[in-house]
C-alpha positions, 0 to 999 in steps of 0.5 A: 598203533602209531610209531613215531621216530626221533630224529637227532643231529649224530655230531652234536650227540654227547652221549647222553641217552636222552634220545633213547628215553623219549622215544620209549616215552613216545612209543612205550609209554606204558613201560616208562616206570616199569622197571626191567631187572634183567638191564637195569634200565627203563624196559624197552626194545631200543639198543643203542650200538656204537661202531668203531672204524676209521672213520669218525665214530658211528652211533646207531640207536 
């Protein structure tokens, strides 16, 4: 099975979790009407995790 990735400009991001439905559209295509009760959210494996530091926020999906 190919695997594709999406790549996106972190300084321009805004938040919106648009990144996170297209790579699941692209990779999981079959899970993008399937509702997952226990998240709320389109079924997948992706997590999008924000880290606080000293720096300038990070943002990893």
């Amino acid at each position: 099975m190919t695997r594709y990735a999406h790549l996106w400009d972190a300084s321009r991001c805004v938040g919106c979790g648009a990144c996170i439905v297209a790579c699941v559209s692209a990779n999981h295509h079959d899970l993008m009407n399937s509702d997952n009760k226990s998240w709320g959210w389109v079924a997948s494996n992706i997590r999008r995790i924000e880290v606080e530091s000293f720096r300038p926020r990070i943002l990893l999906l």
